[in-house]
C-alpha positions in Angstrom: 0.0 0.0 0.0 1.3 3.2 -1.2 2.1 5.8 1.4 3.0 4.3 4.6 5.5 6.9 6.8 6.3 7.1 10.4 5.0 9.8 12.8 7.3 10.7 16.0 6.5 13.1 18.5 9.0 15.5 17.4 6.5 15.6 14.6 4.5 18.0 16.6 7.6 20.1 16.5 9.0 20.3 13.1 7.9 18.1 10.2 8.2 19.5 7.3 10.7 17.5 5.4 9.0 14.3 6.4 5.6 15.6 4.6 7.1 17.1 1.6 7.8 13.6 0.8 4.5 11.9 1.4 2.2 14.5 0.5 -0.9 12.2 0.4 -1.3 11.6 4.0 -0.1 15.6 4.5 -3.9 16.5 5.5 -4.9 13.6 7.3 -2.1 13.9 9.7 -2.9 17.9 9.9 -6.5 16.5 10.7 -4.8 14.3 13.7 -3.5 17.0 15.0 -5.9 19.6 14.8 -8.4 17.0 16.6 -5.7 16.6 19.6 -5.0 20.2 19.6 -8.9 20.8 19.5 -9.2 18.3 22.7 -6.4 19.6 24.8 -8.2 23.5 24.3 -11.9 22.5 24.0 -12.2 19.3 26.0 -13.3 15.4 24.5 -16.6 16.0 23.9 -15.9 18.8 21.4 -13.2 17.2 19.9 -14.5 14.3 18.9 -18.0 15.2 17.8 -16.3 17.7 15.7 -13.8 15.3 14.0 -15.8 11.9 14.0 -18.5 11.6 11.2 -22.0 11.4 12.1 -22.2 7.3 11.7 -18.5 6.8 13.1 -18.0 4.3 15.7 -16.4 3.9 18.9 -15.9 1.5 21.4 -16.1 1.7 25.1 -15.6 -1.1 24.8 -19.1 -2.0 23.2 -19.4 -0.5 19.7 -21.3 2.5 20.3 -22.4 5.3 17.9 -19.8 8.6 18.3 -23.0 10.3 18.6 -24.6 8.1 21.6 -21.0 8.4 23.1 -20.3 12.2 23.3 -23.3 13.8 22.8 -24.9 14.0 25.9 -24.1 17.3 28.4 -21.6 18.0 29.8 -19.2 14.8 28.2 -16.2 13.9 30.1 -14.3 16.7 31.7 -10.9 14.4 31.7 -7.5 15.1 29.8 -6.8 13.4 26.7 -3.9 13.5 24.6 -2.6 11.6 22.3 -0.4 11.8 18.5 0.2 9.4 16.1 3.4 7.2 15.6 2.6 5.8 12.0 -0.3 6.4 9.5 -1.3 5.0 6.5 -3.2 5.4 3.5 -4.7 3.8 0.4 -3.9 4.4 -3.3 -7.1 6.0 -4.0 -6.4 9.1 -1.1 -9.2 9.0 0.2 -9.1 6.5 3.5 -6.6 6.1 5.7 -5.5 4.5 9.3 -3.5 6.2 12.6 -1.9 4.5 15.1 -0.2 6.0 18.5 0.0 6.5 22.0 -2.5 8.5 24.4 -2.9 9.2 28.4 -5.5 10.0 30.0 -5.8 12.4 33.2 -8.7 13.7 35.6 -7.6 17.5 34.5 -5.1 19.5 32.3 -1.8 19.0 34.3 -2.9 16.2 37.0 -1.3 12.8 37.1 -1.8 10.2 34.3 -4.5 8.0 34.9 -4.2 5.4 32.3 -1.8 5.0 29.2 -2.7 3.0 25.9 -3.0 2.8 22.0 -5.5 3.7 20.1 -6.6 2.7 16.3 -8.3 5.8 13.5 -9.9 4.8 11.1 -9.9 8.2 8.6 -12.2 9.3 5.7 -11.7 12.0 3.4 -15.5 13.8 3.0 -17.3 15.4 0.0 -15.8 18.4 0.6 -12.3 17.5 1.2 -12.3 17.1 5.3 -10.9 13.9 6.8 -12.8 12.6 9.3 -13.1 9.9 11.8 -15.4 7.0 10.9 -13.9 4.0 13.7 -12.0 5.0 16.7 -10.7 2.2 18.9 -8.0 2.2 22.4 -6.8 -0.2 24.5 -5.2 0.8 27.8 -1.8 -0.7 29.3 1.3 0.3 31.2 3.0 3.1 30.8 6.2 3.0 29.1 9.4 3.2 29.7 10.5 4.2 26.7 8.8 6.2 23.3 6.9 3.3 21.2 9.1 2.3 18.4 7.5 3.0 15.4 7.5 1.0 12.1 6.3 1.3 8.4 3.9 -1.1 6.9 5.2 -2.6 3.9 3.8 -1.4 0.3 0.6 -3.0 -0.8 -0.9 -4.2 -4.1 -1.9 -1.2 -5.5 1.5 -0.8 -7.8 1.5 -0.4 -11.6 0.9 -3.2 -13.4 -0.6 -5.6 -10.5 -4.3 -6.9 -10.8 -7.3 -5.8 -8.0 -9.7 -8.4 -7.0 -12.9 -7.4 -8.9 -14.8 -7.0 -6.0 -12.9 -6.0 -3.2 -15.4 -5.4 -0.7 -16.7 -8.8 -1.2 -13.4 -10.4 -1.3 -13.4 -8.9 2.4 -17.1 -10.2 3.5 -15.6 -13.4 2.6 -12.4 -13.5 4.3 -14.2 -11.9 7.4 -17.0 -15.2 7.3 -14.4 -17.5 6.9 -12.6 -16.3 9.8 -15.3 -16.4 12.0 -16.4 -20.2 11.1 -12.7 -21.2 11.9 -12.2 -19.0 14.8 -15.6 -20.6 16.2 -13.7 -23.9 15.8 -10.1 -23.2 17.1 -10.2 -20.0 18.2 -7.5 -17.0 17.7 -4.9 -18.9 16.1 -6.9 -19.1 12.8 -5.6 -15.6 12.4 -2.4 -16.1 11.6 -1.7 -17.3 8.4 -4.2 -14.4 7.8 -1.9 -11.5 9.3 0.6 -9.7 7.3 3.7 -9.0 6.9 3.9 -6.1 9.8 0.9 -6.8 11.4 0.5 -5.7 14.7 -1.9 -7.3 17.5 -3.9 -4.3 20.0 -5.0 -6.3 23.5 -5.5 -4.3 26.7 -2.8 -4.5 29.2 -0.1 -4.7 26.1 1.5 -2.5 24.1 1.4 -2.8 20.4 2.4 -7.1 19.9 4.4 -7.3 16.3 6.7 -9.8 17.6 5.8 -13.4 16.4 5.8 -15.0 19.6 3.8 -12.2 21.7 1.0 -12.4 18.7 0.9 -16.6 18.9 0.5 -16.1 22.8 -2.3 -13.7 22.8 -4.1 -15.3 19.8 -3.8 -19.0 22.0 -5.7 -16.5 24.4 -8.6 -15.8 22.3 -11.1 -18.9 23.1 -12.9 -21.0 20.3 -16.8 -20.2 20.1 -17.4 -17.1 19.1 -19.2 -16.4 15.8 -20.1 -12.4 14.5 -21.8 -10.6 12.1 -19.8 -8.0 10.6 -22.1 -4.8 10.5 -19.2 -2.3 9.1 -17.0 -2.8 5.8 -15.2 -0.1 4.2 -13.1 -0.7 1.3 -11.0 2.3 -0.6 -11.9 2.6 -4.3 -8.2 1.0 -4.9 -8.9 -2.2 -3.2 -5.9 -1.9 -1.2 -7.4 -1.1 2.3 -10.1 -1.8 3.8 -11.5 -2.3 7.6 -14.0 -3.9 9.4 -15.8 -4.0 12.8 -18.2 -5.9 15.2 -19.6 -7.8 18.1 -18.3 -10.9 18.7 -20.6 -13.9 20.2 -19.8 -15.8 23.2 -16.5 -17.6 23.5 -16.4 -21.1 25.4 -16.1 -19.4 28.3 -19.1 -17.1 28.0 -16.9 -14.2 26.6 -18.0 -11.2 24.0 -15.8 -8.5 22.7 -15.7 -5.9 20.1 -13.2 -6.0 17.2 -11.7 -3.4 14.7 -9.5 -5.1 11.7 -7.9 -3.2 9.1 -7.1 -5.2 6.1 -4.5 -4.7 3.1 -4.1 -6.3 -0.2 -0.7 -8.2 0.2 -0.1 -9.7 -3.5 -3.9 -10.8 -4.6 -4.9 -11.2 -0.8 -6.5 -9.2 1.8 -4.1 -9.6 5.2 -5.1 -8.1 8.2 -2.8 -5.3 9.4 -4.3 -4.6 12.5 -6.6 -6.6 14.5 -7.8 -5.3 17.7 -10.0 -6.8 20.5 -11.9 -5.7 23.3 -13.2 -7.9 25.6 -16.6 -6.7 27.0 -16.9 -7.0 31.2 -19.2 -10.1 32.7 -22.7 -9.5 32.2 -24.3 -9.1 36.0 -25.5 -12.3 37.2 
C-alpha cells in the first residue's frame, strides 16, 4: 500500500521534510493533530463530535455510535492527549489508518491515569475534510521508553498488479471464513491471515508485532465465538479496507468488540491490524 511513513513526536515540532515527501497523507495527519489540539483547548466531547462523522463508531468497549458516546451534556471533563506514531493510507487518497499513544488524566496538568493505544480509522468527506469513521483504544502500562515506530510494507496497488474485482466482497468473505474457523479453534486461525507487519492491540499490552507475543495472545482468544460483521469499508483501490463488530460468546461465556484493518498483500486481503476488546461479565 502506497504511502505508509512514520509519525514521531518530534513531529508536533517540526515536520516539514518528512511531509514534503509523502504528500498524500499531508492532511490527514494535519486533521490528527488539529483534533488533539482541539481536545487539549476544548475538551473530548468537542473534539471528537467535531472530527468523527455522524455514523462513526467507537468502542467503550461495546461499539457504540460517536454520537450516543459524546453527545450527551456536559461529556467527560478528563485530559486526553494523544499523537500518532505511523499512519497509512490507500492508493485512492481517500481513507486512511492512525496508530499511536494516548494518556489520560482527571484535568489538564494532573497525574496520568491510564496509558494506551489507540486505532483511527480516517475518511476523506465530500468536501475534502478527513474525518473519523472508527475510533478504537486499549489501555496498558506506561512506558518506559517512546513506542518504536515502524512502516507497513507497500501494498498491491502498484503499476501493473491486478485488484480483485470485487474487493469489498473479497473482504465479506475473508471476514465469514474467519469467524467459522475462529468458532472452531479459536485465535490462532488468524495467523496465516496476518501480514507481513501486522500488529496485534490487546489491553494490558502495548502494540504485539513480535511473532511469539501475537501466537501467545491469539492462543488467548477462546474457540466459540461467531459475529456478524455490521461495518465494511473498502477504498476505491482495493488496497485497504476495515471492518468492525460484536463478537458472540467464546467457550467461556466471553464477547468482545473488534476493529480489523485489512491490506491487499499480492492478490490477498491480510489483516494489518486486528484489535480486541473484551466486553466486562454480564451481571449475574
Amino acid at each position: 500500500m502506497q504511502g505508509f511513513i512514520k509519525v514521531i513526536s518530534g513531529l508536533l515540532l517540526s515536520g516539514s521534510a518528512l511531509l514534503a515527501q509523502t504528500p498524500t497523507l499531508e492532511p490527514v495527519l494535519k486533521a490528527e493533530l488539529a483534533f488533539a489540539k482541539l481536545a487539549e483547548e476544548k475538551g473530548i466531547r468537542t473534539a471528537f463530535l467535531a472530527s468523527l462523522t455522524e455514523d462513526a463508531r467507537v468502542f467503550t468497549p461495546r461499539m457504540i455510535s460517536a454520537k450516543a458516546q459524546y453527545g450527551p451534556e456536559p461529556g467527560d471533563s478528563g485530559h486526553l492527549v494523544w499523537y500518532p506514531e505511523a499512519m497509512g493510507i490507500a492508493a485512492s487518497g481517500d481513507l486512511a489508518w492512525s496508530l499511536g499513544p494516548w494518556t489520560y488524566a482527571m484535568k489538564k496538568g494532573g497525574p496520568v491515569l491510564v496509558n494506551g493505544h489507540f486505532l483511527s480509522m480516517w475518511q476523506k468527506q465530500a468536501d475534502g475534510a478527513w474525518k473519523v469513521e472508527a475510533d478504537i483504544g486499549v489501555p496498558h502500562g506506561a512506558p518506559e521508553t517512546p513506542a518504536r515506530c515502524f512502516e507497513a510494507g507497500k501494498g498491491a496497488s502498484a503499476p501493473g498488479r491486478a485488484l480483485p474485482p470485487d474487493a469489498t466482497v473479497a473482504l465479506r468473505q475473508k471476514e465469514a471464513a474467519l469467524s467459522a474457523a475462529w468458532r472452531l479453534k479459536g485465535g490462532t486461525v488468524l495467523v496465516p491471515e496476518l501480514a507481513r507487519e501486522a500488529r496485534l492491540l490487546r489491553p494490558r499490552s502495548f502494540p504485539l508485532g513480535e511473532t511469539a507475543a501475537i501466537q501467545r495472545a491469539l492462543e488467548a482468544d477462546r474457540p466459540g465465538s461467531t459475529w456478524e460483521v455490521p461495518r465494511v469499508h473498502v477504498a476505491p483501490s482495493g488496497d485497504l479496507g476495515w471492518t468492525c463488530g460484536e463478537t458472540g460468546p467464546d467457550d467461556q461465556g466471553r464477547t468482545a468488540s473488534f476493529l480489523r484493518v485489512w491490506i491487499l498483500e499480492g492478490a490477498d486481503w491480510k489483516v494489518l491490524f486486528d484489535v480486541r476488546l473484551p466486553h466486562p461479565p454480564s451481571p449475574k
